[in-house]
C-alpha positions in Angstrom: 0.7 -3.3 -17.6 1.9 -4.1 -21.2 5.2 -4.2 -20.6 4.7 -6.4 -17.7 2.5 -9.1 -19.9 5.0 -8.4 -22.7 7.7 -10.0 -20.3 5.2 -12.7 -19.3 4.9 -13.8 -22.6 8.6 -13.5 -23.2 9.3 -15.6 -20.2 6.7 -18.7 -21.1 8.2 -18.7 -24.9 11.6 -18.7 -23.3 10.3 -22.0 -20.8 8.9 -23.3 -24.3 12.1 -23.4 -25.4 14.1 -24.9 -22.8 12.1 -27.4 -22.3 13.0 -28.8 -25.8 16.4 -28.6 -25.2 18.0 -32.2 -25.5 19.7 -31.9 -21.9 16.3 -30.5 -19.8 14.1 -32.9 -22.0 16.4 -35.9 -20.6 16.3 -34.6 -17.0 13.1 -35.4 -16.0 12.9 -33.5 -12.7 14.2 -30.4 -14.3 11.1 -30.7 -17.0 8.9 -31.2 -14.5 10.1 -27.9 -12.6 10.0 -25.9 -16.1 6.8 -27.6 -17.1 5.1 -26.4 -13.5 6.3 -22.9 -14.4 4.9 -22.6 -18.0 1.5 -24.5 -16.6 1.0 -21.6 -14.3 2.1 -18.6 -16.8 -0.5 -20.5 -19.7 -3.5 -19.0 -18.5 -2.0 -15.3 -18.3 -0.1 -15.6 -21.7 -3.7 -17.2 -23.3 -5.9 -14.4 -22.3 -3.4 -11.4 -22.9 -3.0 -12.9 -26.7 -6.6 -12.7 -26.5 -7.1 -9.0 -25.2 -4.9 -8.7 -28.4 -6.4 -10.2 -30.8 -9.6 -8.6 -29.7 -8.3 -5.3 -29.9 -6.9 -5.8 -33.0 -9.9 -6.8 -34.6 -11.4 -3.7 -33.0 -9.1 -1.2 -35.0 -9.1 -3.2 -38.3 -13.2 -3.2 -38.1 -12.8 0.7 -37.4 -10.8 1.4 -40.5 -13.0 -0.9 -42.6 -16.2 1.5 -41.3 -14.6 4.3 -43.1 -15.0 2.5 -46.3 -17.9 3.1 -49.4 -18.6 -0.5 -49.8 -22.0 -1.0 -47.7 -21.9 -4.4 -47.7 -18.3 -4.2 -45.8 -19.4 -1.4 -43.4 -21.9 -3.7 -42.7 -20.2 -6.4 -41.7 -17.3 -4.4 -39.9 -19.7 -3.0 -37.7 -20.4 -6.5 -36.9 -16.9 -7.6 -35.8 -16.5 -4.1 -33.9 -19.3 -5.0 -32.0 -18.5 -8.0 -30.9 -15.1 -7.5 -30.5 -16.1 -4.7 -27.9 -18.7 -6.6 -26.2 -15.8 -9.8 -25.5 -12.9 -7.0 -24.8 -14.1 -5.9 -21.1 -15.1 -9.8 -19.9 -10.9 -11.0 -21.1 -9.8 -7.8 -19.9 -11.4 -8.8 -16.1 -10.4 -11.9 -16.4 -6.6 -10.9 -17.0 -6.4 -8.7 -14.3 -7.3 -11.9 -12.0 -5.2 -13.6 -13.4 -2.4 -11.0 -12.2 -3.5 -11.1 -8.7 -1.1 -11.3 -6.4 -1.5 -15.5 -5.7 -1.7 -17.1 -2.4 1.8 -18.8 -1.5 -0.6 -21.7 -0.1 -2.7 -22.3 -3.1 -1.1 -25.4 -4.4 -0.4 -26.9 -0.7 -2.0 -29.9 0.8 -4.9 -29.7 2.9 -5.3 -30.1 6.9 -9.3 -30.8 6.9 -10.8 -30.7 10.5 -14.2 -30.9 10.7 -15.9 -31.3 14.8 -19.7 -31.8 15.9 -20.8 -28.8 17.5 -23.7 -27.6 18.7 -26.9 -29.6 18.6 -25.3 -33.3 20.9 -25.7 -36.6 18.2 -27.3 -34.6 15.4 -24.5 -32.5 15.0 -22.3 -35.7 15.3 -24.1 -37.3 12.5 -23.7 -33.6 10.3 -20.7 -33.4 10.6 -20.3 -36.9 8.9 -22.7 -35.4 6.6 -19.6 -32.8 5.9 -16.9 -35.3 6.0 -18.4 -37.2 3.4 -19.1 -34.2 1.2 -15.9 -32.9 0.9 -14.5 -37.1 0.5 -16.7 -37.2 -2.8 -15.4 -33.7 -3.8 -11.5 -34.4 -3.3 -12.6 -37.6 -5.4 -14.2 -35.8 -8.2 -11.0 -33.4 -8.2 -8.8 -36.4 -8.1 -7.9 -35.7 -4.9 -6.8 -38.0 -2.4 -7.6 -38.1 1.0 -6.1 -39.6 4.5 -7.6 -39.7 7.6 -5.2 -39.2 10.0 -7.5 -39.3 13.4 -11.2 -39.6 13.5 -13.4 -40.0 17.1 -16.7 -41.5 16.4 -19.9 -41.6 18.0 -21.8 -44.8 19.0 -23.9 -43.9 16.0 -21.8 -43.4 13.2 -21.7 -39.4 14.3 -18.5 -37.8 14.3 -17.0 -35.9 17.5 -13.9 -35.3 15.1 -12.0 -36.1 12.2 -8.2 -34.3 10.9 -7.5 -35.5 7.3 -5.2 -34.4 4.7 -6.5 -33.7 1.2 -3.8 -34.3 -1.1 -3.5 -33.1 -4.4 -2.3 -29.9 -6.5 -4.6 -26.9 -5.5 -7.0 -28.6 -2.8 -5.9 -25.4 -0.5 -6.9 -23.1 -3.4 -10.3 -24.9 -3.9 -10.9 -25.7 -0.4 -9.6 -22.7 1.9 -13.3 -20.7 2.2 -14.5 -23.8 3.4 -13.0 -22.4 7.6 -15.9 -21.4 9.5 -19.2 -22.8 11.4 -21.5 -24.6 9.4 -25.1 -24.9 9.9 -27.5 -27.9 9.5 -31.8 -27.3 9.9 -33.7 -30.9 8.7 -35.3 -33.4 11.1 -32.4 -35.1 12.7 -32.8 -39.4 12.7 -33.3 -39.8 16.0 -36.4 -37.7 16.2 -39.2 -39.5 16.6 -41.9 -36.3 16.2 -41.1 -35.5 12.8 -39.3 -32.0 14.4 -36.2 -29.9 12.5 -33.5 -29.3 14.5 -30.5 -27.1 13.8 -27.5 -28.3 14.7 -23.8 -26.9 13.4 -20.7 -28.2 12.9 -16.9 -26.2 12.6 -14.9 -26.6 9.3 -11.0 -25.9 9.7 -9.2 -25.7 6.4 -5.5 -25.4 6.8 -2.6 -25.5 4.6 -0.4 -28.2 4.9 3.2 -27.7 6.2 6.1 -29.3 6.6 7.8 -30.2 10.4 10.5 -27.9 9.0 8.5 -25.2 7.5 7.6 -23.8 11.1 10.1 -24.8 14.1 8.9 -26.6 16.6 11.2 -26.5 20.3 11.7 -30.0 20.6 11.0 -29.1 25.0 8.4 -27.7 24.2 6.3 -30.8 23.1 5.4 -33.7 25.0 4.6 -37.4 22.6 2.8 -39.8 23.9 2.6 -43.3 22.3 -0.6 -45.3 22.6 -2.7 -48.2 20.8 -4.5 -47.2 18.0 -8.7 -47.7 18.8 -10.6 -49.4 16.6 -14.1 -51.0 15.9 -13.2 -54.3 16.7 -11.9 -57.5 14.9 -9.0 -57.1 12.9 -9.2 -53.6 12.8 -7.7 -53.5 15.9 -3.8 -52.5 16.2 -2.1 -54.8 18.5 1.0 -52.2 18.6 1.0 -48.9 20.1 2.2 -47.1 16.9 -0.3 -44.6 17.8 1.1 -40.9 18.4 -0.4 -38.3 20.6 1.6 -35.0 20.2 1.1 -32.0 22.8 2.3 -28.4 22.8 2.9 -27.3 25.7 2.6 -23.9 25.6 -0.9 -23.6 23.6 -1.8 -27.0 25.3 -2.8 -27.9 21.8 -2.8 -31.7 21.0 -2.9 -33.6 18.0 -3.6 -37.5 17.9 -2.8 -39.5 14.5 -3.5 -43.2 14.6 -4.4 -44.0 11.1 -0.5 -45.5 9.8 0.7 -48.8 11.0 3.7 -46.9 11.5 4.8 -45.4 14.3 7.0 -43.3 12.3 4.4 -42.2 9.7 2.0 -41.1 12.8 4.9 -38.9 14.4 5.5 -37.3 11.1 1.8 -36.7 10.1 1.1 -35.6 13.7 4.1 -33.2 13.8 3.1 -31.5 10.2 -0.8 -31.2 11.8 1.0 -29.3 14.6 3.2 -27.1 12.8 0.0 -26.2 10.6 -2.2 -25.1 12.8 0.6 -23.0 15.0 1.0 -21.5 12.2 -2.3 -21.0 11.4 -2.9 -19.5 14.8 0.1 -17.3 14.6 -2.1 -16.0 11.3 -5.0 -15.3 12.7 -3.4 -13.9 15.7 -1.3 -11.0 13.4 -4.7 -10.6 11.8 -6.7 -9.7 15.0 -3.9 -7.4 16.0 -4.4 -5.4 13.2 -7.9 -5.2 13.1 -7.9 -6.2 9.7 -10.9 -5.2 7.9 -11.1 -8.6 6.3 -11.7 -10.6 9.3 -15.6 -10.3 8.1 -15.2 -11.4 4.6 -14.4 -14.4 2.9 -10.7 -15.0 2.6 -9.9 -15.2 6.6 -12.3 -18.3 7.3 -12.4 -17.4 11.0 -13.8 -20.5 13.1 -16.4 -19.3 14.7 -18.1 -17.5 11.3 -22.0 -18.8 10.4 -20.6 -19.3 6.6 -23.0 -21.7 5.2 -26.7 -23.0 6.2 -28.3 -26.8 5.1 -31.6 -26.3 5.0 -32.8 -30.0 4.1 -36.8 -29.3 4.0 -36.5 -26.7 1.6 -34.0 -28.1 -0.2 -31.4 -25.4 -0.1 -27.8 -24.2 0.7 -27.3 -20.8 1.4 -23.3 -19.3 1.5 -23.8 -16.3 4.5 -20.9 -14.1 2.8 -21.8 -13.7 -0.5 -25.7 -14.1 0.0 -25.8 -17.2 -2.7 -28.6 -20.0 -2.3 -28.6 -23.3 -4.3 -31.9 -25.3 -4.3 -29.8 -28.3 -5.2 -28.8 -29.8 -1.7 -29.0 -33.3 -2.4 -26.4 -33.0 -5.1 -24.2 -30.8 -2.9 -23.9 -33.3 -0.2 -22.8 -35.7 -2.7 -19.8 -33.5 -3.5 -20.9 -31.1 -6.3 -19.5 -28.4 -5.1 -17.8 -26.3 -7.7 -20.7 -23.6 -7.9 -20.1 -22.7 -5.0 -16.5 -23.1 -4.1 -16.3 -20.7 -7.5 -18.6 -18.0 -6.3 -16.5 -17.8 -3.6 -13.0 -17.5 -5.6 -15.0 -15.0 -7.8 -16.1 -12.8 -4.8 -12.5 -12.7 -3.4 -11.2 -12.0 -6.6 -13.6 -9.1 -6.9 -12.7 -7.6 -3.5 -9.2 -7.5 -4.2 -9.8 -6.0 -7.3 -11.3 -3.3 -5.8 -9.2 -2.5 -2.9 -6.6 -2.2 -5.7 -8.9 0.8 -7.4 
């Protein structure tokens, strides 16, 4: 493994310099391509000179123990104890770094989020959702497009596909696939009753038109007039798209650009991302792969995550983890548990390395 951070190292000082070469320095999308490289080999090179420095501090505290002065005995057995106790916690943390990484991580994100179970209520929850993840891309600088959204006659939401857009929204966001459960005391009861109602998260990685081929007679477009609430947010033009696959009979709809262009493009990456997605999942079942339980395959129709609003908790299903800080979660802070979740993945493919 020290041979292999040696040339990590090598390789970012090498970037380093490069990058202040006069002719990469003037070509600014060349900088930015050696600049994204280094950014990513940082937090490797960081840590390693770390583990180091650490163990080097180890061995010079060692040698200084075998010394007659008391006084620096004393205080070598000081650094050699705390060198030790920091050693294991940068050593973990560098073999996560060296993880294999997910080729999706720094992709865009295909959010989906329907109503399901549980009629209105789980309507209005799964605005509740929409609106949590919203504030979250916000906070992360994120930006974030509808691209079709269905709405009840009370502000609920039958369905909503959005892309999240930003550098590593699919890497903060991709445990979020799975069935999502809501227990409080819905609006429109009148008896003071909880319900439980649930609502299904999909979490896809954005894709090109091109990155997966779509059969051009194999799809059937519709064009249509975008709905609207009324007023001027009305579209006069159809510049709406409606996109089927024929052979999955799966549709996509996009209706949020004026252009009709913009909607055929948006509608055609949607598709190609969740065929893909599908192909996934179907390789996966085939296989029987013993991860379909856990975390990191964010099947659909997993219980991940329950909203318990009376008590005032969240509870994460798959890594047994319960927040008393709902309100706050709702509102986007989500970064407790989005990191337990990264932590428990990284720990399970730590071990099935051992």
């Amino acid at each position: 493994m020290d041979e292999k951070l040696t040339q990590i190292e090598e390789k970012y000082e090498q970037l380093t310099a490069r990058m202040e070469a006069p002719e990469i320095y003037s070509d600014a999308s060349r900088y930015a391509e050696l600049a994204k490289e280094q950014r990513e080999l940082l937090p490797v090179v960081e840590v390693w000179r770390e583990v180091r420095r650490l163990k080097a501090a180890a061995e010079e505290a060692r040698l200084l123990l075998e010394g007659e002065d008391p006084d620096l005995r004393a205080l070598a057995r000081e650094e050699l104890d705390a060198a030790e106790a920091a050693l294991p916690e940068a050593e973990l943390t560098l073999k996560r770094l060296l993880l294999p990484k997910d080729p999706n991580d720094g992709r865009n994100v295909i959010l989906e989020i329907r109503g399901g179970v549980g009629g209105e209520e789980s309507a209005l929850f799964a605005h509740s959702l929409y609106r949590m993840y919203a504030m979250y891309a916000e906070k992360h600088g994120f930006r974030v497009n509808v691209a079709n959204l269905s709405e009840t006659a009370l502000g609920g939401i039958k369905e909503i596909s959005a892309v999240v857009e930003g550098e590593g929204a699919y890497s903060r966001l991709k445990f979020e696939s799975g069935v999502h459960r809501v227990q409080r005391v819905p609006e429109t009861e009148t008896q003071g009753r909880i319900h439980t109602s649930t609502a299904t998260v999909a979490v896809l990685p954005e894709l090109e038109e091109t990155e997966y081929e779509l059969d051009p007679s194999e799809l059937r477009i519709d064009v249509f007039r975008s709905s609207g609430a009324g007023g001027q947010k009305v579209n006069k033009t159809e510049t709406a798209i409606r996109v089927t696959h024929i052979p999955t009979g799966t549709v996509v709809e996009c209706q949020d650009e004026r252009s009709q262009y913009k909607n055929k493009a948006r509608a055609l990456s949607i598709l190609a991302s969740r065929l893909a997605e599908n192909e996934r999942r179907r390789q996966a079942e085939e296989r029987a792969d013993a991860r379909r339980s856990q975390i990191g395959m964010g099947f659909r129709n997993e219980r991940i995550r329950t909203y318990n609003f009376p008590q005032g908790r969240v509870t994460d299903h798959r890594i047994g983890l319960t927040l008393y800080k709902i309100d706050s979660i709702m509102d986007g802070d989500l970064d407790e548990l989005i990191d337990a979740l990264i932590t428990a993945d990284q720990a399970e493919k730590l071990g099935s390395e051992t």
